[in-house]
SENUPA-61074 format. One record per residue: residue number from 1; z, y, x of N, C-alpha, C, CB in turn; chain. Coordinates in steps of 0.05 Angstrom, whole numbers. Atoms other than C-alpha are relative to their C-alpha. Glycine has a CB too. Example, Ala and Ser with C-alpha at 12.3 -4.5 7.8 and 13.67 -1.06 7.14 Angstrom:
BEGIN
1 0 -24 18 156 -90 246 0 24 18 25 1 -20 A
2 -1 -24 -16 143 -21 273 14 22 -15 -29 9 9 A
This chain:
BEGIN
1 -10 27 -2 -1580 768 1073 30 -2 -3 -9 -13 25 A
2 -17 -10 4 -1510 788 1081 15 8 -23 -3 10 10 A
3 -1 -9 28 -1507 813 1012 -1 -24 -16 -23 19 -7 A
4 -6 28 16 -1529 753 977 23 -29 15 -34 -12 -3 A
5 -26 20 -10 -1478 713 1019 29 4 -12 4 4 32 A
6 -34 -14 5 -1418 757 1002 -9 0 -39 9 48 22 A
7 -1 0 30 -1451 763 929 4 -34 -13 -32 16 -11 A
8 -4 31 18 -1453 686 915 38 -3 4 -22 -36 23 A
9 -33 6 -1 -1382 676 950 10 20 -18 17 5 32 A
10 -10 -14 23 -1356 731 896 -10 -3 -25 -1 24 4 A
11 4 20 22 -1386 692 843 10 -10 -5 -12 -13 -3 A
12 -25 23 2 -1346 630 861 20 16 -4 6 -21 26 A
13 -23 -11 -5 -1289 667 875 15 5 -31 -7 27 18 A
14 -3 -7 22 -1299 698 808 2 -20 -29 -18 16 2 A
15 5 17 18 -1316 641 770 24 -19 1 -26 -12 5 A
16 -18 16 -1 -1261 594 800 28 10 -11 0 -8 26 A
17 -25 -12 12 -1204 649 770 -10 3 -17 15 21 8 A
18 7 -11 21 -1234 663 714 17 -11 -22 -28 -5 -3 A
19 -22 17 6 -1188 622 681 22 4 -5 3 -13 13 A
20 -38 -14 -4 -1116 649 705 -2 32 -7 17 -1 41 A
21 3 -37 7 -1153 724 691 0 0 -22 -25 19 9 A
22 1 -9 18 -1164 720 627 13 -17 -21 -20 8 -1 A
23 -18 12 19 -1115 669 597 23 20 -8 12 -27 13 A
24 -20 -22 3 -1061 704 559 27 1 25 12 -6 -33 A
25 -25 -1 -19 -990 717 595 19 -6 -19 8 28 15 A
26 -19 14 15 -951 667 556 26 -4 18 -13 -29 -10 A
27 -8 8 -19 -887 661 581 14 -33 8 14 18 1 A
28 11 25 -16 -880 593 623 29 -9 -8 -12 1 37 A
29 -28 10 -2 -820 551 610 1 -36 11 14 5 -34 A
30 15 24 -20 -811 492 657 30 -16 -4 -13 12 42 A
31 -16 1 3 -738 460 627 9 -24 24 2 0 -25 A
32 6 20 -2 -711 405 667 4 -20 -22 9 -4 19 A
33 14 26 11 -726 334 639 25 -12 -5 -22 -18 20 A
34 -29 17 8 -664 293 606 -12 -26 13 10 -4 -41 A
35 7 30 -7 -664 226 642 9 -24 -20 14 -7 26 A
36 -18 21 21 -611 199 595 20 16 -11 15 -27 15 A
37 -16 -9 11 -560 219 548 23 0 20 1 -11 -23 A
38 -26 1 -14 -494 252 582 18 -24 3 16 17 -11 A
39 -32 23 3 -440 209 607 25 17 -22 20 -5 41 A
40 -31 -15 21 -379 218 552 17 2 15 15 -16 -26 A
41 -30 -9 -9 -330 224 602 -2 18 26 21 -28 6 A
42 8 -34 -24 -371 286 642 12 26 -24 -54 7 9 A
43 -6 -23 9 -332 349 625 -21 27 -5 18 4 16 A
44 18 -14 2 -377 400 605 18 28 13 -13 -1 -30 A
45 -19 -24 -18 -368 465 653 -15 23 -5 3 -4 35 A
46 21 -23 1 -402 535 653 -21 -9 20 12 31 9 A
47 21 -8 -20 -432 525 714 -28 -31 -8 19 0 40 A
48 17 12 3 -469 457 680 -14 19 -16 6 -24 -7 A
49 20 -8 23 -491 504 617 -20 18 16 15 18 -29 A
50 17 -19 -15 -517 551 663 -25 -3 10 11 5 19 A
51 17 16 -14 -552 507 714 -24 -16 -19 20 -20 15 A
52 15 28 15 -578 459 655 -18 16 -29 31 -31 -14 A
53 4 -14 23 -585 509 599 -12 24 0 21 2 -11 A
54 6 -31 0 -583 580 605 -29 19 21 30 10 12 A
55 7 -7 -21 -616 583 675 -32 -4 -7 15 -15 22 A
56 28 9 4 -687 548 658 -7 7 -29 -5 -31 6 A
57 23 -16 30 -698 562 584 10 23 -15 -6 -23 -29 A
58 -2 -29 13 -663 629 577 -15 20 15 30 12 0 A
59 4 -9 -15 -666 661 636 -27 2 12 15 -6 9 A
60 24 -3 -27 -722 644 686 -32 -6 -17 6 -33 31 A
61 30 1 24 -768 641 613 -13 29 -1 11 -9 -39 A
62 -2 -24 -6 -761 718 631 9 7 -33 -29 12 14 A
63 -12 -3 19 -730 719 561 24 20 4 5 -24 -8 A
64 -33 -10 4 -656 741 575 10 4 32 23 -29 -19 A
65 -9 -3 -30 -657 754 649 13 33 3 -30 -5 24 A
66 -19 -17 -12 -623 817 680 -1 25 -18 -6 4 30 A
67 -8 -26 16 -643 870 634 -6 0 -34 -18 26 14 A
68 -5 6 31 -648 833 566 24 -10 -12 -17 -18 -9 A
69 -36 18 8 -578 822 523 -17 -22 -24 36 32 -24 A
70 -20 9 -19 -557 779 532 -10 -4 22 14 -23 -5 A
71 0 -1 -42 -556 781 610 2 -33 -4 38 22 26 A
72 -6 27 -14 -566 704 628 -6 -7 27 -12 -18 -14 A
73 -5 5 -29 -574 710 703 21 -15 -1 6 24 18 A
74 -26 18 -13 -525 669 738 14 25 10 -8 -26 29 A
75 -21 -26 -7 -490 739 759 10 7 -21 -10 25 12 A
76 -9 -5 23 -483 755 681 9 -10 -18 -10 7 -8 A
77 0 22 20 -486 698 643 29 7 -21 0 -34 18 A
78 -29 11 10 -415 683 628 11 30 -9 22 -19 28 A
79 -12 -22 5 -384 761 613 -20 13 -17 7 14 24 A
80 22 -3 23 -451 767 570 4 -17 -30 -29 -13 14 A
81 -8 11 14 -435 714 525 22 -7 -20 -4 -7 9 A
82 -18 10 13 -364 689 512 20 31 -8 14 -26 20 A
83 -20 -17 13 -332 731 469 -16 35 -13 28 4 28 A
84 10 -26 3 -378 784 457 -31 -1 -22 -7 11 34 A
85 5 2 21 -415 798 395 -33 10 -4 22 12 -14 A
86 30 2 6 -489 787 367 -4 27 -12 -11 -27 -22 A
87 8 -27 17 -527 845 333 1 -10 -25 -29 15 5 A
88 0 1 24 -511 813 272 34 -5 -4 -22 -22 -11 A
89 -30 3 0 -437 815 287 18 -34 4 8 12 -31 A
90 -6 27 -10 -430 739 302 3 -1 33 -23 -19 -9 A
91 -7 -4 -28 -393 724 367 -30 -23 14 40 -12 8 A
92 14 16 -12 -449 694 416 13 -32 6 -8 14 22 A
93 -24 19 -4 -397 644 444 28 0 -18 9 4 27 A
94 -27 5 17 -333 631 398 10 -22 22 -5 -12 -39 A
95 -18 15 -14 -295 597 443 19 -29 -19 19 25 11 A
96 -7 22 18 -272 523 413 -16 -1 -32 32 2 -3 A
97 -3 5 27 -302 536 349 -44 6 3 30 29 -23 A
98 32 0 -8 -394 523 359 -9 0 -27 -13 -26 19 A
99 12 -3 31 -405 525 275 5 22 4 11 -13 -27 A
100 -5 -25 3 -388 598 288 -12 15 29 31 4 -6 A
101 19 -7 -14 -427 605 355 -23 7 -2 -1 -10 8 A
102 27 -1 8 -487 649 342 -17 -21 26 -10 36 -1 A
103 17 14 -24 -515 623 411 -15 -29 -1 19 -4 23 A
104 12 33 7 -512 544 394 -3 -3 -30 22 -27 11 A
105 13 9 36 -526 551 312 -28 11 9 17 22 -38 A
106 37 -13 -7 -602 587 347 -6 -23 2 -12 20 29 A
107 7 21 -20 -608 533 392 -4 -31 -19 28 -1 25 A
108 8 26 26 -598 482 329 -12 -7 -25 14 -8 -9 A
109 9 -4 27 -632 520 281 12 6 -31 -10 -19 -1 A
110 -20 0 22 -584 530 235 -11 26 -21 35 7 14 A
111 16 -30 21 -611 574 174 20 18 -9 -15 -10 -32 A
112 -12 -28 0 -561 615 165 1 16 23 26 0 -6 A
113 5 -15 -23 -581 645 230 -31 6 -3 8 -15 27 A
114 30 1 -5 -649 687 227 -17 5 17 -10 10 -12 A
115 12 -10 -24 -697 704 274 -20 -25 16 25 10 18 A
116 19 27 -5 -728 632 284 22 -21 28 -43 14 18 A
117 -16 18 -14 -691 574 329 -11 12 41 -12 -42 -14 A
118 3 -8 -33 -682 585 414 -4 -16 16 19 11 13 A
119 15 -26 -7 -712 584 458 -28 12 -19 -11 -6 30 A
120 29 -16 2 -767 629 437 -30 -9 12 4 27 13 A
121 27 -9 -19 -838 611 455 0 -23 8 0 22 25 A
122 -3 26 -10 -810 539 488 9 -30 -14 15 6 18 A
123 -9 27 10 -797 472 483 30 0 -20 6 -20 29 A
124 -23 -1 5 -730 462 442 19 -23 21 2 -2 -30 A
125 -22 5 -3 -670 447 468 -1 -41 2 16 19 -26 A
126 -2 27 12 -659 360 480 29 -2 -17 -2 -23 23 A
127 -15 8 14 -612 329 440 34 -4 13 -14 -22 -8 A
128 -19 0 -26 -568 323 504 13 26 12 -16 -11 23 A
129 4 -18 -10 -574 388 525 24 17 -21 -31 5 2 A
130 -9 -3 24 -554 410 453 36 -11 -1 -21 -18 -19 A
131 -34 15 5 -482 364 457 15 13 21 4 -38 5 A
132 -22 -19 -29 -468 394 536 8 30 -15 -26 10 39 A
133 -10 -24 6 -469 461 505 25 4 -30 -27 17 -4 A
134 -12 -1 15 -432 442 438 28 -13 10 -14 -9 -18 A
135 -18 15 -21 -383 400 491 23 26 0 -18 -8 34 A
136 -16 -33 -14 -364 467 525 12 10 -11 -12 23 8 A
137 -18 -28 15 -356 513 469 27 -20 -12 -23 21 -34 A
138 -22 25 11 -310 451 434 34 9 21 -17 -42 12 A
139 -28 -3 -24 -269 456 505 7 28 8 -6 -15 31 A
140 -17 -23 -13 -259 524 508 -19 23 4 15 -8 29 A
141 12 -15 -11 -319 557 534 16 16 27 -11 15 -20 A
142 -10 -9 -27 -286 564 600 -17 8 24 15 -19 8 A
143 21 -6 -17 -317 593 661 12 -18 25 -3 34 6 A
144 -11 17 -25 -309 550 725 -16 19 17 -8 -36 3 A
């Protein structure tokens, strides 16, 4: 009796995951949500691209976290990026100058960049999202 008790409950058990076991392992990207286009007279900072950008659809996509280059942790991010050069010899960040940013010509698709538009795998980039990071590099790509 015992047996068929513990065998039905490991049925359900089995049946109710069956689901999360054998779906692939896509990885999950969860960006946040634009409410509204930036204010024009919000400075764009590292620590917004980070927080708004880097953090949710580079990073925590398990894309570019601590032991993929580029490093986009929030410990790496910034000494990963600005100033330091793609495997196709394009600086990731160019500092003032984002038509020469491999990082944001991915992110916009730009065809003279190959490898397919970024993120990988996720939603793209909003339109908002897209201007904070073209903001930044414009101003400098400074680290705050």
């Amino acid at each position: 009796m015992r047996f068929t008790i513990a065998l039905g409950l490991a049925t359900l058990l089995t049946a109710g995951c069956s689901g999360s076991i054998t779906s692939s392992t896509e990885m999950v990207f969860d960006p946040p949500q634009d409410q509204q286009p930036p204010d024009q007279d919000v400075v764009a900072t590292f620590s917004m691209i980070q927080e708004q950008i880097l953090g949710p659809s580079c990073a925590l996509s398990g894309c570019h976290a601590d032991f993929e280059f580029p490093r986009l942790s929030s410990s790496q991010a910034y000494e990963s990026i600005v100033g330091v050069m793609s495997s196709s010899g394009q600086p990731l960040i160019d500092p003032g100058e984002p038509t020469t940013s491999y990082l944001y010509l991915k992110v916009i698709g730009d065809e003279s960049i190959g490898g397919g538009i970024m993120p990988r795998g996720g939603p793209r980039l909003s339109a908002a999202r897209i201007e904070l990071l073209r903001s930044w590099i414009v101003a400098g790509a400074l680290n705050d």
